[in-house]
C-alpha positions, 0 to 999 in steps of 0.5 A: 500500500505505496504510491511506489507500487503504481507503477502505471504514474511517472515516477517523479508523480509518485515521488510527489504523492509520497511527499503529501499523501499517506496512501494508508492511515496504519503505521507499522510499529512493532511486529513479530513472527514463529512457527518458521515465518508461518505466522506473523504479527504487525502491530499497527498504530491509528491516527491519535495513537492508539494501536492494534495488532493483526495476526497472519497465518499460512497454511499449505491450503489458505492463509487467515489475517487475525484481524482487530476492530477495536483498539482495546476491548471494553468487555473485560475478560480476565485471561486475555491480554487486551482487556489489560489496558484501558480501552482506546476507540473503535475503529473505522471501516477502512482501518479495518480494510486497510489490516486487511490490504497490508496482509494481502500486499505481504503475502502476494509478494511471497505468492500467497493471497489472502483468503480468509479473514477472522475478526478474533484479534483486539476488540468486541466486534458486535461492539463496533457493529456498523463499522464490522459490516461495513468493513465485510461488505468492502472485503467481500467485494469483488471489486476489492479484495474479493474475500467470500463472506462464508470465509469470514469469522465474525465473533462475539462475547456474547451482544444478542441484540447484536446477533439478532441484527446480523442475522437480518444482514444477509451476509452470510458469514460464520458466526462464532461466539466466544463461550469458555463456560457453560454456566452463568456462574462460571462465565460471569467470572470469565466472560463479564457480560454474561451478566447482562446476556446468560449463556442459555439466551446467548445459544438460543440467539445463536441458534436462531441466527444460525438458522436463518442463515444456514451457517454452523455457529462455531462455539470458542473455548479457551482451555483453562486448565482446572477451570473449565477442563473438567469433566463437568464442564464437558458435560454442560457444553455437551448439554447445553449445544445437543441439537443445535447447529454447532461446532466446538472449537477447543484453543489451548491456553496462551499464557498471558502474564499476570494472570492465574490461568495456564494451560492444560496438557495435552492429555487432558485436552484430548480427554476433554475433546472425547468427552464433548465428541462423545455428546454427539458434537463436532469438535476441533482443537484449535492449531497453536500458532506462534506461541513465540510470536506474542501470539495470545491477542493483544501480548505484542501491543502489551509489550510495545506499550509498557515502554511508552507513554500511555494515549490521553 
């Protein structure tokens, strides 16, 4: 995303448009990589300062951007690295776009396209609402970068009303909510706005959503180890999702410091997985990529800000 890539202009007019046009809003501040180069991480700074990351990831078959729509998160979640910093703003549609444009300038020029996008990195999605479909819409253009909406994850805390509207939007991407406990008395310490939307409302709206679009709800589960890993846990999800157009996602903890929670072994990973399965559920466990890359959401914004003067 540079004039000097518009190799169409004379060069001394892209010289000129560089001097006093910027031909994105995103500043490049930090970034990091694992797994070989499969994964990398940029952290990306917005107009008045504030900052947000965005996560590639190459498979053999695709590659997925981690993408961010808040800088921060409002909701609050103990075990996650971005709700340790106070909450900054929502972003617009085009910066969202633009995480987006960056990856797919990256990995073009490694002779990739980007083909999936999940909005999982910094941010409630249905908290910027307006800004996220409209973001989708842009992706989802032909006429842009062409993403097909049923290769786009939208999550969410848990914002029914939210979910409802989504539904009504006739874009049909994947709804994924970010469940992590199956009772209210748990997900109220872990997810706090099950306070306002309990879990078993929270599975109805997405029930309902998923009907009406013909689109599996992916269910997220970060694994706690003795917290949410026992095998009363496995039995409430298996409960609570019989018979529902559902689909389990299990991702292993990535420790966050200063927190209490790490994650479980594998061991008991898998047991917890045969448990959930044997519930008649389909259930994956999520790739854990780029453990060395500040990979939980919002570690490589926690490291670059704790040597810098905080945004008034």
């Amino acid at each position: 995303m540079d004039f000097d890539g518009m190799r169409d202009l004379p060069r001394a007019l892209r010289e000129a448009l560089a001097k006093e046009f910027r031909a994105s809003s995103l500043r490049s501040i930090a970034s990091s990589q694992a797994d070989r180069g499969l994964t990398s991480k940029t952290l990306f700074e917005l107009d008045g300062g504030h900052s947000v990351e965005a996560v590639v990831m190459r498979y053999p078959d695709r590659s997925t951007l981690c993408i961010s729509s808040q800088a921060g998160c409002p909701i609050g979640c103990p075990f996650c690295a971005t709700g340790k910093f106070p909450f900054g703003r929502n972003l617009k549609a085009h910066e969202i776009v633009e995480q987006a444009a960056d990856a797919e300038r990256v990995l073009a020029a490694e002779g990739r396209r980007l083909s999936h996008v999940v909005f999982m990195g910094m941010g409630e999605p249905m908290a910027n609402y307006h800004a996220v479909v409209e973001s989708v819409r842009r992706l989802s253009d032909p006429e842009l970068l062409g993403i097909s909406p049923r290769r786009i994850v939208v999550s969410t805390s848990g914002l029914i009303p939210r979910i409802t509207q989504l539904g009504e939007e006739k874009i049909p991407v994947t709804l994924a909510i970010s469940l992590h406990a199956a009772r209210d008395e748990l997900r109220d310490v872990l997810v706090p706005i099950n306070r306002k939307y309990p879990v078993q409302d929270l599975v109805d709206a997405a029930q309902t959503y998923a009907e009406r679009t013909g689109r599996r709800v992916s269910y997220e589960w970060v694994m706690l180890a003795g917290v949410n890993d026992t095998e009363r846990d496995a039995k409430e999800l298996g409960s609570l999702l019989k018979h529902r157009l559902a689909h389990v996602n299990l991702i292993p903890f990535n420790p966050v410091e200063d927190t209490p929670y790490h994650a479980p072994d594998r061991a008991s990973i898998r047991s917890f997985k045969e448990r959930v399965e044997a519930q008649g559920l389909n259930v994956t466990v999520r790739d854990t990529r780029g453990r060395e890359a500040d990979a939980a959401c919002g570690q490589l914004h926690e490291r670059v800000m704790r040597t810098r003067v905080p945004v008034s």
